[in-house]
Structure formats: structure tokens, C-alpha cells
C-alpha positions in Angstrom: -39.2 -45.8 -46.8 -42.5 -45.7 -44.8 -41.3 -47.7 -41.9 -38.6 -45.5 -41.7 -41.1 -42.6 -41.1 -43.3 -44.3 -39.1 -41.1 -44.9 -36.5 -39.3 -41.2 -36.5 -43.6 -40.3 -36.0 -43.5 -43.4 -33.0 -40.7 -41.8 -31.2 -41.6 -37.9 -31.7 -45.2 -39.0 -29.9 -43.1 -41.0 -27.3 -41.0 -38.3 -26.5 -43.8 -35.8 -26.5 -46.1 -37.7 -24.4 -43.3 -38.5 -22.0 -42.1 -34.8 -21.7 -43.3 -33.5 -18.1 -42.9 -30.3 -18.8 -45.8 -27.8 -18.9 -45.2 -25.3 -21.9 -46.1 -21.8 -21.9 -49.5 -20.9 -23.6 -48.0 -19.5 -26.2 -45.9 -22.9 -26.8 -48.9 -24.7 -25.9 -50.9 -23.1 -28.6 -48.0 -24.1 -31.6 -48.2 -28.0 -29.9 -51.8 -28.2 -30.0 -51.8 -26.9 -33.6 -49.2 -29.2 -34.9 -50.9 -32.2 -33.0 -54.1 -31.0 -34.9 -52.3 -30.8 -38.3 -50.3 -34.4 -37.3 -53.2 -36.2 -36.3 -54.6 -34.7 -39.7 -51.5 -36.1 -41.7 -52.2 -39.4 -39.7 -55.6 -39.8 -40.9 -54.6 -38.6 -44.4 -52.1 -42.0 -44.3 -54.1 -44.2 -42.8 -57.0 -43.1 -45.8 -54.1 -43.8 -48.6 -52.8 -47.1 -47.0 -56.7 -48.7 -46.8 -57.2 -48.0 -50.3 -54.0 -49.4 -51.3 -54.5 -52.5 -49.5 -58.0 -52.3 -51.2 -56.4 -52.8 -54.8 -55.0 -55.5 -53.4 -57.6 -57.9 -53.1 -60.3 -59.6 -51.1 -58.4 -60.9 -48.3 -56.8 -57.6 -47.5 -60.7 -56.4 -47.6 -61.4 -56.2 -43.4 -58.0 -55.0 -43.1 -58.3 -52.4 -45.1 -61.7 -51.3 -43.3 -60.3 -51.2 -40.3 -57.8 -48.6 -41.9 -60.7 -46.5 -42.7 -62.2 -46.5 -39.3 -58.5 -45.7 -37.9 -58.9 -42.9 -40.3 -62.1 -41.6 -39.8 -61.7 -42.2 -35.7 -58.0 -40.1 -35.9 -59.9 -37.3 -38.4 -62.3 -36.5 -35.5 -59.8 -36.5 -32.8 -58.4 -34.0 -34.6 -61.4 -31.9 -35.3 -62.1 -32.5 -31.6 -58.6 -31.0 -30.7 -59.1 -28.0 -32.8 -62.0 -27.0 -31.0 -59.0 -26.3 -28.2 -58.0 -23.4 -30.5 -60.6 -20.8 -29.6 -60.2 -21.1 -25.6 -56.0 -20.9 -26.4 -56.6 -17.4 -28.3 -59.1 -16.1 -25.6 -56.2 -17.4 -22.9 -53.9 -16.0 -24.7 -55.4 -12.1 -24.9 -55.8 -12.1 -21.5 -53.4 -10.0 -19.1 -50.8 -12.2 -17.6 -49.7 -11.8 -13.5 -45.9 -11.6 -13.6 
């Protein structure tokens, strides 16, 4: 079921944003991209669950809106993330000090 999800997703970000660990570049590129393609996913459900509640009726109507501006608010936080990508490859080619 969906709450069962949604809490496995509510305890991966916990433990991610608790982890005080700084990953290596190349690690830090595969996190950004899968917080790019979450947040994605995110926005994706929050899209579907506003146009369910939709269907639903009237008084679901405000709810449902503010589902949509979840959406559209977590869909640019991801685009804005992405932009991240170019700076990690150009970080990435460049010589390391060992």
C-alpha cells in the first residue's frame, strides 16, 4: 500500500539527510542524480494523487490544488538540482591531489 511506501521514502530522506558523511565526487554525483530522479518520482505522485482527489468531488477541490502546487514546487526543485550536473562532470574531469 501507499503508506507503506511513503514511509520507507520518509525514512530513506531521514537517514540521508542525517548522514554526516561527505561522499566522494564520484558518489556525490550518483546521490545528486537519484535525488533529481526522486524528487522527479515525488512530483510525478503528488500530480497523480491531486487528480485523484479531483474525481472525488468539490470539497476535496483546495486540497487537491495544493497537491498540484506541491507538484509543480518539487518538479522545479528538481530541475533546479539538475543544473548541479554540469559542475559535478567538470569536477569530476579534473586531476585529483592524492
Amino acid at each position: 500500500p501507499a503508506t507503506v511506501v511513503s514511509a520507507h521514502l520518509r525514512g530513506c530522506a531521514a537517514e540521508l539527510a542525517e548522514d554526516r558523511t561527505v561522499p566522494e565526487l564520484d558518489d556525490l554525483t550518483v546521490v545528486v542524480e537519484d535525488l533529481v530522479a526522486g524528487q522527479q518520482q515525488v512530483a510525478r505522485a503528488l500530480t497523480r494523487l491531486a487528480g485523484q482527489l479531483g474525481a472525488r468531488g468539490a470539497d476535496l477541490t483546495a486540497l487537491a490544488e495544493v497537491l498540484h502546487a506541491a507538484a509543480a514546487a518539487t518538479g522545479h526543485a528538481a530541475d533546479a538540482l539538475a543544473e548541479a550536473r554540469p559542475v559535478l562532470d567538470i569536477v569530476n574531469q579534473e586531476p585529483r591531489n592524492i
